[in-house]
N, CA, C and O atoms as a GROMACS GRO file, in nm:
protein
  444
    1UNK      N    1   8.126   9.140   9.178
    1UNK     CA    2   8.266   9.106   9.158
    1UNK      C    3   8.356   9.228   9.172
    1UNK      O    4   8.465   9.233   9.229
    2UNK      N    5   8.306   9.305   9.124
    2UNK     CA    6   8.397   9.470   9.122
    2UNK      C    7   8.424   9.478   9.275
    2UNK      O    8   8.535   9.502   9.321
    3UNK      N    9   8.329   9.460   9.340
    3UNK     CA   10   8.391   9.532   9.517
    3UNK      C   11   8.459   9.388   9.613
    3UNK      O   12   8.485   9.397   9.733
    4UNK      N   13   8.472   9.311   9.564
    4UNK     CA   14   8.612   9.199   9.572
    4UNK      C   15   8.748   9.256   9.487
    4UNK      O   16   8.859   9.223   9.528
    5UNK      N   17   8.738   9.331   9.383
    5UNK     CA   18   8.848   9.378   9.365
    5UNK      C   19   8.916   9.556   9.419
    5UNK      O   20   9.021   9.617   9.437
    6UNK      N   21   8.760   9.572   9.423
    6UNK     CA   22   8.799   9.733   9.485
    6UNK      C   23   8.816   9.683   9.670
    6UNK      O   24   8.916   9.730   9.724
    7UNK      N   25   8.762   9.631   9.725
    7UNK     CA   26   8.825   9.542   9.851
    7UNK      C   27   9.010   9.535   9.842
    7UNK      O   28   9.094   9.612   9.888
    8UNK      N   29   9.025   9.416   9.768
    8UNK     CA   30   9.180   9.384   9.718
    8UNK      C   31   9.288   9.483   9.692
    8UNK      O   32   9.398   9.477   9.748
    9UNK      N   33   9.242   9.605   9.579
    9UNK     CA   34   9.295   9.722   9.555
    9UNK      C   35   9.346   9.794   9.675
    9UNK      O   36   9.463   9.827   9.695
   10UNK      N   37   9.232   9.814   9.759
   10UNK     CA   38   9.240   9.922   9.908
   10UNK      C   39   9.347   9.822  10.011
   10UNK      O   40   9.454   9.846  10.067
   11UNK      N   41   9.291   9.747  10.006
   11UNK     CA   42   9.390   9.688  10.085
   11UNK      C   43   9.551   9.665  10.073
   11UNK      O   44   9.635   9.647  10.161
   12UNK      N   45   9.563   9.674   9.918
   12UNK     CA   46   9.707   9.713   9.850
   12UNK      C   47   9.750   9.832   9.865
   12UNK      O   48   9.865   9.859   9.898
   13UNK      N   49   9.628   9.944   9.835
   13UNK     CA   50   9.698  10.079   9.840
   13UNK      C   51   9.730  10.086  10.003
   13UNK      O   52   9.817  10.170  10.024
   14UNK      N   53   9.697  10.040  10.090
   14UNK     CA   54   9.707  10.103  10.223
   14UNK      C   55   9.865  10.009  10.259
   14UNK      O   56   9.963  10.071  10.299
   15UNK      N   57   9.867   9.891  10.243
   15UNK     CA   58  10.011   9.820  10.225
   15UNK      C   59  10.072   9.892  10.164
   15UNK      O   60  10.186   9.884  10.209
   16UNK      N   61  10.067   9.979  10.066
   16UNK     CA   62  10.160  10.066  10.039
   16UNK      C   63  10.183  10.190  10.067
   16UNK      O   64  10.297  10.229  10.094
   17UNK      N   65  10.104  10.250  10.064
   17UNK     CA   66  10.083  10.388  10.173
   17UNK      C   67  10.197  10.356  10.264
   17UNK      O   68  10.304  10.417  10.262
   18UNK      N   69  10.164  10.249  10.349
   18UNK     CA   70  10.197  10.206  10.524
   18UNK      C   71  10.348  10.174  10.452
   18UNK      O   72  10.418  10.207  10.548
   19UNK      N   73  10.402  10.152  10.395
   19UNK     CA   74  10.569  10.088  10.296
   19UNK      C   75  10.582  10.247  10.264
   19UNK      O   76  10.660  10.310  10.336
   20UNK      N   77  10.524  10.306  10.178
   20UNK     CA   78  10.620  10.444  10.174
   20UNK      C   79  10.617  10.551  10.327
   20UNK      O   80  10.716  10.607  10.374
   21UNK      N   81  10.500  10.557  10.375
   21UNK     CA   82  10.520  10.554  10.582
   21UNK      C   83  10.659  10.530  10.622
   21UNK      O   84  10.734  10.621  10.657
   22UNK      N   85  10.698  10.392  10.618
   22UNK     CA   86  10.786  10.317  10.680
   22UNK      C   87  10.922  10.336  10.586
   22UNK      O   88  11.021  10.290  10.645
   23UNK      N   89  10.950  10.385  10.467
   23UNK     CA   90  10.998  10.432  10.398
   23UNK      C   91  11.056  10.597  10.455
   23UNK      O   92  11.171  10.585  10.498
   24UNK      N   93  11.024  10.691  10.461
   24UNK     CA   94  11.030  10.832  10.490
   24UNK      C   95  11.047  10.825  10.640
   24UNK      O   96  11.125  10.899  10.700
   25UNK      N   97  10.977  10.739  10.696
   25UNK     CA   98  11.041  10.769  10.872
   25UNK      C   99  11.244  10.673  10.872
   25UNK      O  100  11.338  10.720  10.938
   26UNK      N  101  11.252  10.589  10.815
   26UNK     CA  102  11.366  10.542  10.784
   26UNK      C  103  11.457  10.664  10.704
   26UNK      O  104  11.578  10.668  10.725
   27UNK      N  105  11.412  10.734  10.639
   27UNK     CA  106  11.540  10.830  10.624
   27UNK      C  107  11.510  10.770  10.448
   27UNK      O  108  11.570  10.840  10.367
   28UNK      N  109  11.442  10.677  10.398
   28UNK     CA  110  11.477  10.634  10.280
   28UNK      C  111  11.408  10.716  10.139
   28UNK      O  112  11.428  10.696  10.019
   29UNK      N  113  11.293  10.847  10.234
   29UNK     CA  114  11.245  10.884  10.119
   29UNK      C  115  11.203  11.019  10.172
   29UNK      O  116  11.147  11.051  10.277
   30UNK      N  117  11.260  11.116  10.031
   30UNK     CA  118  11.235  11.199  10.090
   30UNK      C  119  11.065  11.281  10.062
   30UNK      O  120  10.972  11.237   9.994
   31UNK      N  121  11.071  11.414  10.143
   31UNK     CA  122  10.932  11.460  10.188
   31UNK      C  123  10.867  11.483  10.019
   31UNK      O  124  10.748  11.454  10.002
   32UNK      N  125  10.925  11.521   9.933
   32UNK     CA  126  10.823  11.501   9.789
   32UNK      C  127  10.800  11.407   9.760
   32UNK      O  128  10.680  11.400   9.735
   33UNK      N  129  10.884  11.258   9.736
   33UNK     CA  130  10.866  11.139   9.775
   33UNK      C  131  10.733  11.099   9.799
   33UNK      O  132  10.639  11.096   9.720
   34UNK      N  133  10.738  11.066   9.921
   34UNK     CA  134  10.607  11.049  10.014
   34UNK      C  135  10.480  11.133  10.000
   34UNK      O  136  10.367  11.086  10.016
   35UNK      N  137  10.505  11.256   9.970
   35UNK     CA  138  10.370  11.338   9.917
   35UNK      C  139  10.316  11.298   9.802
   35UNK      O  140  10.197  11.304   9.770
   36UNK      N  141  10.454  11.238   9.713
   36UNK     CA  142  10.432  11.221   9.580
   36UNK      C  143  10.317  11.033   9.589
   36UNK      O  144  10.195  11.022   9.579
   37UNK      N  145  10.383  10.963   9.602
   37UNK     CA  146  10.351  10.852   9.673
   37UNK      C  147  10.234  10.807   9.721
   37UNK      O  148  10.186  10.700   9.684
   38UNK      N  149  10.158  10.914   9.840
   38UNK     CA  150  10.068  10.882   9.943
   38UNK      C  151   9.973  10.926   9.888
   38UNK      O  152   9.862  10.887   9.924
   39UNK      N  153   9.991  11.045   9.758
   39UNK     CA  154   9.849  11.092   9.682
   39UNK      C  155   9.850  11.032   9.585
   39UNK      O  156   9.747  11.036   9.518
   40UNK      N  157   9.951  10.960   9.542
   40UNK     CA  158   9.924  10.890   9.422
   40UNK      C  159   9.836  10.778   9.428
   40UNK      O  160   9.763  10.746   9.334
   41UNK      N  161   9.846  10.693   9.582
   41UNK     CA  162   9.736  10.566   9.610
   41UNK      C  163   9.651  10.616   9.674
   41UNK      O  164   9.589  10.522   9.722
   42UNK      N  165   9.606  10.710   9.708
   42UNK     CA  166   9.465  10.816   9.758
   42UNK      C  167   9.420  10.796   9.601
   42UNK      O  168   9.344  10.702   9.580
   43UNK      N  169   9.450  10.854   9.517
   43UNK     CA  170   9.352  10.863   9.389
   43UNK      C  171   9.371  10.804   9.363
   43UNK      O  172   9.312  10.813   9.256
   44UNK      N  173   9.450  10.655   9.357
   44UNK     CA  174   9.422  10.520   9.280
   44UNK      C  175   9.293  10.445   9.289
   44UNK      O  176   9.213  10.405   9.205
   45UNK      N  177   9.301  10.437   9.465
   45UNK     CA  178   9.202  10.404   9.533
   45UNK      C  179   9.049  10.453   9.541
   45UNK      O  180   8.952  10.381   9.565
   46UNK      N  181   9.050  10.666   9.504
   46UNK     CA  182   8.927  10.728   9.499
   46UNK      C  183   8.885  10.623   9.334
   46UNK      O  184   8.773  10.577   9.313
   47UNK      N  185   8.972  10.610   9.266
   47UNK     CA  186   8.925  10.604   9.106
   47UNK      C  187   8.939  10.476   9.120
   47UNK      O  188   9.008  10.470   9.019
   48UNK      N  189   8.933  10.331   9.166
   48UNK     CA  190   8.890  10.213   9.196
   48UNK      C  191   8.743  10.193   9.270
   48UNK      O  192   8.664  10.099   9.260
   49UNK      N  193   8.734  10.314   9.345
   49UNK     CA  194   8.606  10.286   9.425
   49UNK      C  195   8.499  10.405   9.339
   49UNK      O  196   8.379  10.375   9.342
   50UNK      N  197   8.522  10.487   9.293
   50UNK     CA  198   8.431  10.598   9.223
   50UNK      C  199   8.498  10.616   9.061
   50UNK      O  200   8.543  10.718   9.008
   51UNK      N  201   8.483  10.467   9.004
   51UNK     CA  202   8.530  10.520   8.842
   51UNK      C  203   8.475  10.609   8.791
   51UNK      O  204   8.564  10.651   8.717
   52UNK      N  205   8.383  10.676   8.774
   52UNK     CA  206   8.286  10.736   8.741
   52UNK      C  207   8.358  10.889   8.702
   52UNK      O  208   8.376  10.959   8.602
   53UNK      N  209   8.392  10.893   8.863
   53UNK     CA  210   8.527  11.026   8.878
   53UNK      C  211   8.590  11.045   8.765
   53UNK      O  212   8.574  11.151   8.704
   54UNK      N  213   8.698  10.913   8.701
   54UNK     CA  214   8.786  10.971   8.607
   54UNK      C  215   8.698  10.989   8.468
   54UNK      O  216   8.738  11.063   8.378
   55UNK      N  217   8.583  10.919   8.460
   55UNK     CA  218   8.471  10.988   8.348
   55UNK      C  219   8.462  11.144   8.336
   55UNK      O  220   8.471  11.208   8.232
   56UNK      N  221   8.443  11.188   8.451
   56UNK     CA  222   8.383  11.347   8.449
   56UNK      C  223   8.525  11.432   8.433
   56UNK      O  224   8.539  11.523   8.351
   57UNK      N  225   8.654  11.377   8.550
   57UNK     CA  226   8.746  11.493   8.490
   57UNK      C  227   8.781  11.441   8.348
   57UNK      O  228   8.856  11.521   8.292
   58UNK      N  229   8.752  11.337   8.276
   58UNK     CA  230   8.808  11.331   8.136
   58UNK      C  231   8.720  11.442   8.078
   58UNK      O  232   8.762  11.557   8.062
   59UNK      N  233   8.644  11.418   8.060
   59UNK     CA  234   8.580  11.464   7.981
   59UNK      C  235   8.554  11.624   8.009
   59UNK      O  236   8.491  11.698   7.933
   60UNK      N  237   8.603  11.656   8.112
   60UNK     CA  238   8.668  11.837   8.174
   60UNK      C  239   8.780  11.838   8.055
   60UNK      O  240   8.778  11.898   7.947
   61UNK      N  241   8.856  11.772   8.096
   61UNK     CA  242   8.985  11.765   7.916
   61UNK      C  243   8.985  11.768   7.839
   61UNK      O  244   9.081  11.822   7.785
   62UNK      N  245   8.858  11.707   7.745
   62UNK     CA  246   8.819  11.654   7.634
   62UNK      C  247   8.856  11.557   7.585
   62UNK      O  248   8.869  11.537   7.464
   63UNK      N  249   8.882  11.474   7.684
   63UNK     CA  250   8.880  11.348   7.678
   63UNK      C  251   8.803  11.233   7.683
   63UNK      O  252   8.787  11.207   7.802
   64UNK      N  253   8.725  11.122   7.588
   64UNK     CA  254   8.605  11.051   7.613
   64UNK      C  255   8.582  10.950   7.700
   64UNK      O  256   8.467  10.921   7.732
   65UNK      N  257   8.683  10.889   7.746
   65UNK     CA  258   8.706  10.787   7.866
   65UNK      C  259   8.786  10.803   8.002
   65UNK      O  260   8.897  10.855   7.993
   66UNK      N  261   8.750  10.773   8.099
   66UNK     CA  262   8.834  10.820   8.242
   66UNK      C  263   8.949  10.721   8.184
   66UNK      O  264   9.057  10.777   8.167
   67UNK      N  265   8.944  10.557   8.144
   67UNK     CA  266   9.040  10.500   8.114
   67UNK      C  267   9.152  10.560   8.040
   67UNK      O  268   9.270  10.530   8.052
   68UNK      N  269   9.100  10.647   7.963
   68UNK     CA  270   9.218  10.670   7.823
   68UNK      C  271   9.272  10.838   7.895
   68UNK      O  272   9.340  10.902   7.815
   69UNK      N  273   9.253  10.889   7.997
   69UNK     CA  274   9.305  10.968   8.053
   69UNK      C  275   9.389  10.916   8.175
   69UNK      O  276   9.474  10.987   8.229
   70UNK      N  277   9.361  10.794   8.214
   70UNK     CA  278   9.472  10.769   8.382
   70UNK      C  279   9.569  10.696   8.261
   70UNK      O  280   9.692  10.702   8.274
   71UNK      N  281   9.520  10.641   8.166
   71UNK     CA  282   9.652  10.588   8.070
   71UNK      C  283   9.736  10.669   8.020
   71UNK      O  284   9.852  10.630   8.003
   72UNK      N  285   9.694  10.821   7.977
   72UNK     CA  286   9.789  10.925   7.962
   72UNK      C  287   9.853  11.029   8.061
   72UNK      O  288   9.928  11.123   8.032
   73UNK      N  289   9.810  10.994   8.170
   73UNK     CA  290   9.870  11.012   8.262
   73UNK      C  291   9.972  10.934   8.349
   73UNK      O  292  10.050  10.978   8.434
   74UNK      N  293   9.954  10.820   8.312
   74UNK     CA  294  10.003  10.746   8.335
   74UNK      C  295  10.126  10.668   8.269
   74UNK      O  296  10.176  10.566   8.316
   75UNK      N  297  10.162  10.726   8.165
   75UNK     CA  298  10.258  10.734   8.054
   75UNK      C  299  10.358  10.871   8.090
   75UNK      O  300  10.478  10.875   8.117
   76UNK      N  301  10.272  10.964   8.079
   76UNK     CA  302  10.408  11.099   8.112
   76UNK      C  303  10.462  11.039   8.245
   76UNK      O  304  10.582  11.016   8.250
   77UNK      N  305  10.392  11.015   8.342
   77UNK     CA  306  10.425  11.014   8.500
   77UNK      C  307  10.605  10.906   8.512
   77UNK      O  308  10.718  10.912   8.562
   78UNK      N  309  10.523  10.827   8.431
   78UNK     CA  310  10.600  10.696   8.415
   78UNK      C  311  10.745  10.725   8.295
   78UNK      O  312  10.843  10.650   8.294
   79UNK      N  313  10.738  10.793   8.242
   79UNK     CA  314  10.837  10.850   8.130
   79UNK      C  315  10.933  11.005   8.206
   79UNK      O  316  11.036  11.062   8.172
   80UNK      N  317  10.838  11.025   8.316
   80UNK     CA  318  10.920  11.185   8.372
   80UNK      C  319  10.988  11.076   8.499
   80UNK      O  320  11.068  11.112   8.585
   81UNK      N  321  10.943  10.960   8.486
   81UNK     CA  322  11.059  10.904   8.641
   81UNK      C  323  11.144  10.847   8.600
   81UNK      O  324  11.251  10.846   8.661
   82UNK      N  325  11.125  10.763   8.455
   82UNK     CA  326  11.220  10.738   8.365
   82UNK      C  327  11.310  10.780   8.369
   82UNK      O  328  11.409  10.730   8.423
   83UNK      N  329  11.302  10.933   8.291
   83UNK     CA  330  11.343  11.038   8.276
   83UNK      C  331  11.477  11.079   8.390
   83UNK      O  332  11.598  11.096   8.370
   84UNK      N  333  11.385  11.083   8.524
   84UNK     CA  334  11.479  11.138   8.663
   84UNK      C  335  11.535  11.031   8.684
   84UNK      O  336  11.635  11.083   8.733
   85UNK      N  337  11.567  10.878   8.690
   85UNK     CA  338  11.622  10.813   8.715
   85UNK      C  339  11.706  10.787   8.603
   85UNK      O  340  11.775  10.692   8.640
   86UNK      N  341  11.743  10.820   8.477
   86UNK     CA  342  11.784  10.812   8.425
   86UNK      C  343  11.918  10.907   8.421
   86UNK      O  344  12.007  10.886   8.339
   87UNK      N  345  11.922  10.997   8.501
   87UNK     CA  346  11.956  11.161   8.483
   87UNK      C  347  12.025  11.134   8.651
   87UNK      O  348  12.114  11.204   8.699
   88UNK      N  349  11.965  11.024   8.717
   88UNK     CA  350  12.057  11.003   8.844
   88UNK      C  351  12.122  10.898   8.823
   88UNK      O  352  12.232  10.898   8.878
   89UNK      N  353  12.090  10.777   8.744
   89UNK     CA  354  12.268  10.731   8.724
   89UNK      C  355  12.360  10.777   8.623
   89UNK      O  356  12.475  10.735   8.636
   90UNK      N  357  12.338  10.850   8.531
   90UNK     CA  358  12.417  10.903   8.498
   90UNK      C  359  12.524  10.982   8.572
   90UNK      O  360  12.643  10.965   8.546
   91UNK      N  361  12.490  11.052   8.646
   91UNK     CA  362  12.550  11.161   8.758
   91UNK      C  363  12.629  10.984   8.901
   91UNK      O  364  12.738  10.946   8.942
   92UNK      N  365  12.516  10.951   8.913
   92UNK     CA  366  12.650  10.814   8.995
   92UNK      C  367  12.751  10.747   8.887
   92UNK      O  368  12.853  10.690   8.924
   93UNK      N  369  12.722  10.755   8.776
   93UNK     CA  370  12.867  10.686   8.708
   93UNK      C  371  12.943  10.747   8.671
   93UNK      O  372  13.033  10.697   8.604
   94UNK      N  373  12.938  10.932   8.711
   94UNK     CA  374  13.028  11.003   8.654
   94UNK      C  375  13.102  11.018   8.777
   94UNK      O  376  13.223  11.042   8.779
   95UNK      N  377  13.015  11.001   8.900
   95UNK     CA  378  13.069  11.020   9.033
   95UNK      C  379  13.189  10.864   9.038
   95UNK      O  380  13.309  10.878   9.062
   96UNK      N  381  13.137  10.753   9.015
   96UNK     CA  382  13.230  10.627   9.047
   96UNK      C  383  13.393  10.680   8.961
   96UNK      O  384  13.507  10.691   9.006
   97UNK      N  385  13.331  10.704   8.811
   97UNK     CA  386  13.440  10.711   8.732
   97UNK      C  387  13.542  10.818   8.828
   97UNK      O  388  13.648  10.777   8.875
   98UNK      N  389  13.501  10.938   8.846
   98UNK     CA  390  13.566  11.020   8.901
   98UNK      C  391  13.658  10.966   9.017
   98UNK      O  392  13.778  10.993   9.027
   99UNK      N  393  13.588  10.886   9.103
   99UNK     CA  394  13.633  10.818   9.202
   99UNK      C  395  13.707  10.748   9.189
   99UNK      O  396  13.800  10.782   9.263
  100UNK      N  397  13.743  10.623   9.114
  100UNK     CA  398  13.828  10.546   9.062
  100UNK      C  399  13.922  10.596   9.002
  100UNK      O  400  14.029  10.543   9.029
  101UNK      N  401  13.929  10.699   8.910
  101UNK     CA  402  14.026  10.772   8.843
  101UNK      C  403  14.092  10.849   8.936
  101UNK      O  404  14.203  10.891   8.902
  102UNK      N  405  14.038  10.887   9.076
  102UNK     CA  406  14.115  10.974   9.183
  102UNK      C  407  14.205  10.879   9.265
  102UNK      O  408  14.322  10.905   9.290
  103UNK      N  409  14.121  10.728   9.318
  103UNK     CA  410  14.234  10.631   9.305
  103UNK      C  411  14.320  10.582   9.286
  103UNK      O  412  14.406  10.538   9.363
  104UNK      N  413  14.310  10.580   9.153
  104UNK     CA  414  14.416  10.510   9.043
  104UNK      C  415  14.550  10.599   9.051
  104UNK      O  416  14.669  10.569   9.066
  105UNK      N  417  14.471  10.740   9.034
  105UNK     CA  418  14.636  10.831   9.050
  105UNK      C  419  14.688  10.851   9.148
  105UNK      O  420  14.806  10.880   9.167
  106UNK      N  421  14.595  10.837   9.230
  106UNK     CA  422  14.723  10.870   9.400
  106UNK      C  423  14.788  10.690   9.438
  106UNK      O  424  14.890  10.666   9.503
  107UNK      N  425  14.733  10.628   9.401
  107UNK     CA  426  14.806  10.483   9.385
  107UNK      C  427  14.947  10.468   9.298
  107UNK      O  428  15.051  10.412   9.332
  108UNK      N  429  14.914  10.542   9.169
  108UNK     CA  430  15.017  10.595   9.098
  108UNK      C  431  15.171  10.632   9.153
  108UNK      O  432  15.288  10.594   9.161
  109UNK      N  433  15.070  10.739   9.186
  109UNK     CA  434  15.179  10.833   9.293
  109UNK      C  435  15.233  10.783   9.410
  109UNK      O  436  15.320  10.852   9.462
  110UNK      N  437  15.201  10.673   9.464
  110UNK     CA  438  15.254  10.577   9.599
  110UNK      C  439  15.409  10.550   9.519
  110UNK      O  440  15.517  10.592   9.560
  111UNK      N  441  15.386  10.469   9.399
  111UNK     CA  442  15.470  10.384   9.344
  111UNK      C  443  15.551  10.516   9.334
  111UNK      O  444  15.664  10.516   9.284
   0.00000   0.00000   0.00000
């Protein structure tokens, strides 16, 4: 049953691989992006087909399960994009406000 899902998996990671591909040649992502991205479903995929893997670097950490290490990794990763997307709309709603308020006064100033 496992290599019907490690089958399924690969075939997702490469649909996505091939989407952030088609992503970065469009202009839509940039080159850390895509580095970031294309190794991230490379080792999804090594650690779907060789669990075993995240056994040994856990336990390089001192960590007792490969599971309970891609889960804490998988928490910062997910909390530092949080993080950056959080920190980019802020900066677009200071940009709109700015914008609208530059509006408003030269509209002002028509009247």
């Amino acid at each position: 049953m496992i290599v019907f899902f490690q089958i399924i998996f690969s075939l997702f990671a490469l649909m996505a691989v091939g989407s952030v591909w088609k992503k970065s040649h469009e202009g839509l992502l940039g080159a850390k992006g895509t580095v970031f991205w294309i190794l991230f479903w490379v080792l999804a995929a090594t650690a779907v087909w060789w669990p075993k893997s995240t056994t040994i670097l856990a336990n390089t950490f001192g960590i007792g399960r490969g599971a309970d290490l891609i889960l804490y990794i998988s928490l910062a990763v997910i909390f530092y994009i949080l993080f950056k997307l959080n920190v980019k709309i802020e900066g677009l709603s200071r940009g709109v406000t700015k914008l609208v308020r530059e509006k408003a006064l030269r509209e002002v100033e028509k009247k």
